[in-house]
C-alpha positions as CSV (number, residue, x, y, z in Angstrom):
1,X,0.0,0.0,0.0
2,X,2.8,2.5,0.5
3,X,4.6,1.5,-2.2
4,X,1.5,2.4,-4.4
5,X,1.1,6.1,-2.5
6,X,4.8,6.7,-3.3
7,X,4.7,5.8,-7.0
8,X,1.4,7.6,-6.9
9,X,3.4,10.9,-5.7
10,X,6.0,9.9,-7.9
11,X,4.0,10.2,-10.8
12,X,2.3,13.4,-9.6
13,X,6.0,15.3,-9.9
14,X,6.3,13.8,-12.9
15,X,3.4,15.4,-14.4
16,X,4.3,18.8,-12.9
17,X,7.6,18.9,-13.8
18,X,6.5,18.1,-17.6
19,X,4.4,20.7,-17.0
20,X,6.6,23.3,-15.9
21,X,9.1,22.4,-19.0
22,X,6.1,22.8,-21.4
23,X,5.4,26.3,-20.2
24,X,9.0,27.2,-20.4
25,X,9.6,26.0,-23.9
26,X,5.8,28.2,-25.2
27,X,7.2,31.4,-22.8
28,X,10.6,31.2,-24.8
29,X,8.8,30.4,-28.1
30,X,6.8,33.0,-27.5
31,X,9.6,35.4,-27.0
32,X,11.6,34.0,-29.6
33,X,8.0,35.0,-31.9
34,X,8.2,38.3,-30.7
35,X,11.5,39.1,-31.6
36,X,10.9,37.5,-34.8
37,X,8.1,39.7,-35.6
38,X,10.0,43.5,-34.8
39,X,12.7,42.1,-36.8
40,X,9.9,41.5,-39.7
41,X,8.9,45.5,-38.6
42,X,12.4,46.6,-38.8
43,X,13.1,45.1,-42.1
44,X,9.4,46.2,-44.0
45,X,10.4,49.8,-42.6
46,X,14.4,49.7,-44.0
47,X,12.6,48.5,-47.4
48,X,10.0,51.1,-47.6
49,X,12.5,54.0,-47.0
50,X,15.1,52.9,-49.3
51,X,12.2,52.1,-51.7
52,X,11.0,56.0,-51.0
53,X,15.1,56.9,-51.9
54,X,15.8,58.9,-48.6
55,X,19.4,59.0,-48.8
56,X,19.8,60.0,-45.1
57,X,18.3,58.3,-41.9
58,X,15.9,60.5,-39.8
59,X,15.2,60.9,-36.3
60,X,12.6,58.5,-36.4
61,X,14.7,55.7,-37.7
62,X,17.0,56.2,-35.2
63,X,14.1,56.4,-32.2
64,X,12.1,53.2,-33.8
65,X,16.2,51.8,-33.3
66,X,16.3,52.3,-29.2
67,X,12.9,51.2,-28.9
68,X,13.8,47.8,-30.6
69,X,17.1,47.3,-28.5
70,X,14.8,48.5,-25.4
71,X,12.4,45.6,-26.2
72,X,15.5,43.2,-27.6
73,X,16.6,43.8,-23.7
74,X,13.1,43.5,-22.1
75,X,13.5,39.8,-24.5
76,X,16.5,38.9,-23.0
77,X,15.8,40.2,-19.5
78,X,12.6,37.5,-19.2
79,X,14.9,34.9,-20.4
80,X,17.6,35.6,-18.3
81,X,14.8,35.3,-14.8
82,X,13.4,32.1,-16.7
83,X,16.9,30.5,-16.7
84,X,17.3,31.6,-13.1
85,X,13.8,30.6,-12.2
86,X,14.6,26.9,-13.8
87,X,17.6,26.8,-11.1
């Protein structure tokens, strides 16, 4: 009877620990899709100015540049606490 209660446990860590690797691998997938889609952004944008044949880059390219490194941080910051919080 014991032995049945400890597989049971057993088995009950199991599952949670699957669990917890399953939400890990969609919240870096999900990251990695984020990143994914600014970079899209980015590139559209670089296409559509050269396509418009402005020979110098404006202000605004170089604010839409901070905010993608700001988010490209936030990205890595997450991953960085998920790594730790996998420890």
């Amino acid at each position: 009877m014991n032995n049945n209660s400890e597989d049971e446990q057993l088995a009950k860590l199991r599952d949670i620990q699957i669990a917890r690797l399953a939400f890990i691998g969609a919240s870096i997938a999900t990251i990695g899709d984020g990143i994914s889609t600014y970079a899209a952004a980015l590139a559209l944008e670089v296409l559509e100015e050269a396509n418009n044949q402005r020979s110098q880059p404006s202000s605004s390219h170089f604010k839409n540049l901070d905010i993608a490194q700001q988010q490209l941080d936030y990205y890595i910051q997450q991953l960085q606490h998920m790594r730790q919080w996998i420890k």
